[in-house]
C-alpha positions as CSV (number, residue, x, y, z in Angstrom):
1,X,0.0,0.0,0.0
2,X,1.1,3.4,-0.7
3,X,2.0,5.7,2.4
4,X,-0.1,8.5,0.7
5,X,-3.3,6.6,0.7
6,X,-5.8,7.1,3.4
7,X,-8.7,4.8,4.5
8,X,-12.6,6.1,4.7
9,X,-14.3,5.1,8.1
10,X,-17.7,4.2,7.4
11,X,-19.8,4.3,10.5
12,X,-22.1,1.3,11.5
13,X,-25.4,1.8,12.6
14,X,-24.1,-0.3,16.1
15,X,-21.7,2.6,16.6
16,X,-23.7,6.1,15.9
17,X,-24.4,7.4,19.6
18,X,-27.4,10.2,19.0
19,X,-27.3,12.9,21.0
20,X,-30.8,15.4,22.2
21,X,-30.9,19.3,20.5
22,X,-33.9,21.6,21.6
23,X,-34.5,23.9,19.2
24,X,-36.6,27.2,19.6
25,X,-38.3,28.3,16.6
26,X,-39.8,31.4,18.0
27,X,-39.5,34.1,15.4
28,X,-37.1,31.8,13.4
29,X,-37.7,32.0,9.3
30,X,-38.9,28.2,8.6
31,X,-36.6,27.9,5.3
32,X,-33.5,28.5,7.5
33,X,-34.4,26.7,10.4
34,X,-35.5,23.4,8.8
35,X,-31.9,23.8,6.9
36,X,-30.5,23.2,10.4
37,X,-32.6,20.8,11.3
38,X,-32.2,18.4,8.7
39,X,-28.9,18.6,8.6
40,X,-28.8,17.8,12.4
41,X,-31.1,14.9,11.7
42,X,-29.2,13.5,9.0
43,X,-25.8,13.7,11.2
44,X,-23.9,16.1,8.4
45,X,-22.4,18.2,11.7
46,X,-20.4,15.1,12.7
47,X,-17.3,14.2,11.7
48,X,-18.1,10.8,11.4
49,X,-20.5,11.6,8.5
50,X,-21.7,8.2,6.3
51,X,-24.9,8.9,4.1
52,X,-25.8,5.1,4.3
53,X,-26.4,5.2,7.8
54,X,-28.5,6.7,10.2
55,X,-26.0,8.7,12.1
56,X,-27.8,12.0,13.2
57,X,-29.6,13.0,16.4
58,X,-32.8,13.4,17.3
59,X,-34.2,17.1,17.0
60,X,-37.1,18.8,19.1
61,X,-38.5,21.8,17.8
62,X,-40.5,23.8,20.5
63,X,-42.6,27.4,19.5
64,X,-43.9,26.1,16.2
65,X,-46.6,28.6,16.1
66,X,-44.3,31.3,16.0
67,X,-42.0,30.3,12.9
68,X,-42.5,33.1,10.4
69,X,-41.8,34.0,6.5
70,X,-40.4,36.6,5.4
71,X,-42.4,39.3,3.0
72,X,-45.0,38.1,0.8
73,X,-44.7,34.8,1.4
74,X,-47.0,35.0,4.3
75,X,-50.1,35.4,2.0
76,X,-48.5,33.8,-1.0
77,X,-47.6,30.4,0.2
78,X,-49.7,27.1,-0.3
79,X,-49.6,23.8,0.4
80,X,-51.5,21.2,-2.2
81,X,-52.1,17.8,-1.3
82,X,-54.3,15.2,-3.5
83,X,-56.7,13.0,-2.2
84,X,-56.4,10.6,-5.8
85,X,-59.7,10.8,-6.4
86,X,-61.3,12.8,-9.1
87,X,-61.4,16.4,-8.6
88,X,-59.3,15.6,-5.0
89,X,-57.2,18.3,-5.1
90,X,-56.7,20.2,-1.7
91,X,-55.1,23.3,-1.3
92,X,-54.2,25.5,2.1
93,X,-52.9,28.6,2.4
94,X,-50.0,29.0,4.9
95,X,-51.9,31.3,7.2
96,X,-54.6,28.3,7.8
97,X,-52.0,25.8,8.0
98,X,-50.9,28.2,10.9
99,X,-53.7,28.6,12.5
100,X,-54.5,25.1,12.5
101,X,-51.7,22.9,13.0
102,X,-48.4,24.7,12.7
103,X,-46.0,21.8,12.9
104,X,-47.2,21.1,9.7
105,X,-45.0,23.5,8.1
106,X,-42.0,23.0,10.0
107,X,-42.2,19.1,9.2
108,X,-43.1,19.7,5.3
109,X,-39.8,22.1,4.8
110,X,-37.9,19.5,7.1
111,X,-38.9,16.4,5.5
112,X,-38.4,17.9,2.0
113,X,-34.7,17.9,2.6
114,X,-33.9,14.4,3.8
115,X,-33.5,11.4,1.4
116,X,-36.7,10.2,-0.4
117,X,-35.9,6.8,0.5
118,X,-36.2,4.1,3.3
119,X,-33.2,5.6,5.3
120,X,-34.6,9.2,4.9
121,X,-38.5,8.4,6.3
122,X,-36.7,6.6,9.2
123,X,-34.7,9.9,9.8
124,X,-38.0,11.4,9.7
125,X,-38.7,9.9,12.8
126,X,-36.3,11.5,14.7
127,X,-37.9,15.4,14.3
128,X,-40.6,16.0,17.2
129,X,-42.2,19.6,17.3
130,X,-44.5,21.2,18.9
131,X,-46.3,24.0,18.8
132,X,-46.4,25.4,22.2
133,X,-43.0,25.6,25.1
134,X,-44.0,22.2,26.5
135,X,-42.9,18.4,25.1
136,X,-42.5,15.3,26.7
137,X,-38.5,14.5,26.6
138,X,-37.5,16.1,29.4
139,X,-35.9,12.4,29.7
140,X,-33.8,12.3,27.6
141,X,-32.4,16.0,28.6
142,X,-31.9,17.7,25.4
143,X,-29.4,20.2,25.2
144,X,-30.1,23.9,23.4
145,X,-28.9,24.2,20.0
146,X,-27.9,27.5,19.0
147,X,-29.2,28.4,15.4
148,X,-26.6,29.9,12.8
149,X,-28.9,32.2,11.3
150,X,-32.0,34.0,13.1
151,X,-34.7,35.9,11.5
């Protein structure tokens, strides 16, 4: 073997160790935080970083209903779903989504970026959110993540 060639170290799913982040969405644009969420989920911060393997950490995301958009977006932005029936077509406005169940937006932008695969709806299960200051992990004591970029 050549002294200039280097070895990869793939991570095994027996040896990822997932760590806890709270996340505080409170005034927080949703593009830029589900950015950081997904990549915390998917385990891109880590040095140890194998796409094949669940490797990330599990993410809570607290203040839902106060994510925002920025400028027109507000009234501009829909969400369309289809039922596969004829003439199934639903379509919701972001300020309805809002009003009714805001985790919905946060989990839509979120889930958008992570693999549309097998590995990337188990990843999926790793996001909790909730729209008010309360959730149920106090257990596994999450620690604060700090946001790169705030509103």
């Amino acid at each position: 073997m050549k002294p200039s060639a280097r070895i990869t170290d793939s991570l095994r799913k027996e040896d990822a160790n997932p760590q806890w982040w709270i996340i505080d969405a409170s005034g927080m644009t949703i593009g830029r935080l589900a950015t950081q969420v997904a990549t915390l989920i998917r385990g891109k911060h880590l040095a140890c970083f194998t796409p094949h393997v669940d490797c990330g950490d599990y993410v809570i995301v607290i203040n839902a209903k106060d994510a925002v958009l920025q400028g027109k977006r507000v009234n501009q932005k829909t969400y369309f779903h289809h039922t596969n029936y004829p003439e199934g077509d639903k379509i919701q406005s972001f300020k309805t989504i809002m009003k009714n169940k805001p985790q919905f937006a946060i989990e839509h932008a979120v889930r958008g970026m992570l693999p549309k695969n097998r590995l990337g709806r188990k990843m999926h299960k790793k996001l909790k959110i909730y729209a008010g200051s309360e959730h149920p992990h106090s257990a596994q004591m999450p620690q604060e993540f700090k946001l790169k970029y705030t509103a």
